[in-house]
N, C-alpha and C positions, 0 to 999 in steps of 0.2 A: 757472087763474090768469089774471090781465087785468091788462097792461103796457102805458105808454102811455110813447114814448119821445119826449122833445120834446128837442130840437137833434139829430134823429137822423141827418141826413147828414155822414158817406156812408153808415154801416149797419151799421156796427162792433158798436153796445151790441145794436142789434135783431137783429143774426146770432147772438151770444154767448147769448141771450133764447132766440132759436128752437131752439137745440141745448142748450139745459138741456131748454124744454120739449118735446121731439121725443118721441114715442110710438116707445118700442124697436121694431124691426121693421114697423114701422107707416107708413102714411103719415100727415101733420098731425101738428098738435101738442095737447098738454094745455091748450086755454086761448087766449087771445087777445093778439095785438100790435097794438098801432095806435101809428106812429110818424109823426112830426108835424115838420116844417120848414118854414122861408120857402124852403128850397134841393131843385133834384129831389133823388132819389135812384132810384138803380136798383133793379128791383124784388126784393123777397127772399120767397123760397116761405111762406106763412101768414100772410106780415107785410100789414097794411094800412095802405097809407101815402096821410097827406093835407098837401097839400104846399099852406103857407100860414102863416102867423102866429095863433096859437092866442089871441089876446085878438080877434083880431077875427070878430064876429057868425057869421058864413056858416060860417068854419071850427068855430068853441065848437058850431054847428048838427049839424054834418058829424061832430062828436066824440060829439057827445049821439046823434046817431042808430045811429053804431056801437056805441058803448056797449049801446043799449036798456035803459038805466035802471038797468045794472048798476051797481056801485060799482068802483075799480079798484084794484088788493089792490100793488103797483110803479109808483111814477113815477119813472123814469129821467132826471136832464136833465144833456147834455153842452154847455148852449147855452152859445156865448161868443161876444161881441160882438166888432163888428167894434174895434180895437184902434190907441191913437192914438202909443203910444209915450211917456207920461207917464202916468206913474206914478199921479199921483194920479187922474186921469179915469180912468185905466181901471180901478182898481179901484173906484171905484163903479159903472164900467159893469158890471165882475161882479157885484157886487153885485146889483146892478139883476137881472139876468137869476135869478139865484139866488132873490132876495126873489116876482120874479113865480110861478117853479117853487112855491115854497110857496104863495102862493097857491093858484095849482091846486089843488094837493095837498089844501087846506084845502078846496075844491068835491069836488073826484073823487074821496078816498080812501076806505076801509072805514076803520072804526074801527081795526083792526089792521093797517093798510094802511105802507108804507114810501115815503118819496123820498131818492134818493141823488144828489148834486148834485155837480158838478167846481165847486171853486172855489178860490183861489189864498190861501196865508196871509199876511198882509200888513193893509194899512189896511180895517177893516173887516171883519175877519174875526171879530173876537171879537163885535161887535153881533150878525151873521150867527148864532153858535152862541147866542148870546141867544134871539135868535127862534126856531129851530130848540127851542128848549128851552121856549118859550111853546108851544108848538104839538102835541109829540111826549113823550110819557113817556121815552124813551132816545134819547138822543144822542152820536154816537161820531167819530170822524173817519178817516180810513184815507189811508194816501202806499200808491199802488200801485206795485210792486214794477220795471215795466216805466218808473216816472218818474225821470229823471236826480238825482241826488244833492243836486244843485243847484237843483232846479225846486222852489220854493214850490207848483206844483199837489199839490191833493188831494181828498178824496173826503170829503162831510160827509153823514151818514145817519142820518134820522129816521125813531122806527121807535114804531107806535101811537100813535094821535092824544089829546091829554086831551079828555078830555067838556066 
């Protein structure tokens, strides 16, 4: 399996990745991680990390070379923008970060391929599963268990891509 996690610091989604795919008793894992930031991260055992803004040239380079031309079957994105305190701006700024992940996803994925996106429900959310539904045969949404009651966060997942 080949995981590309983008807003991956500090290393939470890419640790969780490498202990699914850990070969029992083994060393390494089943598969590839390539997790992607504008922010370091410390390093985490299989994971390779390239630390940069993933629209810009050099990085897209640095991905494609990891890759080697593979396709990538998970994209992970926990990105969220830096936050202004109004309401309205920032949920386009989600947006925004959301809308590029699918992009991506629409370059890197395999046909059967999945992206799972943190994004908040609120203004722009229902465009958000519009697109997610141009793009993917199934579309689902998930409130993870460890998010406060009260947190509009949650989890939107597109799963196979339409032809």
């Amino acid at each position: 399996m080949t995981v590309v996690d983008l807003g991956a610091a500090p290393g939470s989604w890419s640790q969780v990745v490498r202990e699914k795919l850990a070969k029992k008793g083994e060393p390494g894992i089943q598969g590839q991680i390539i997790a992607l930031d504008i922010l370091p991260m410390d390093p985490i055992a299989d994971v390779a990390f390239l630390e940069g803004d993933f629209r810009e040239a050099e990085v897209e380079e640095a991905l494609a070379k990891s890759l080697s031309g593979r396709k990538v079957d998970l994209v992970l994105s926990d990105m969220a923008p830096n936050l202004s305190g109004v309401g309205v701006a920032d949920a386009a700024r989600i947006m925004h970060v959301c809308e590029l992940a699918l992009a991506f996803s629409q370059q890197h994925l395999k046909p059967q391929g999945a992206l799972l996106v943190k994004t908040f429900q609120g203004s722009g959310y229902s465009q958000l599963v519009e697109a997610f539904k141009r793009v993917f045969d199934r579309v689902s949404s998930r409130k993870p268990a460890a998010s406060r009651a009260e947190s509009s966060e949650l989890f939107l997942l597109g799963r196979d891509l339409r032809a």
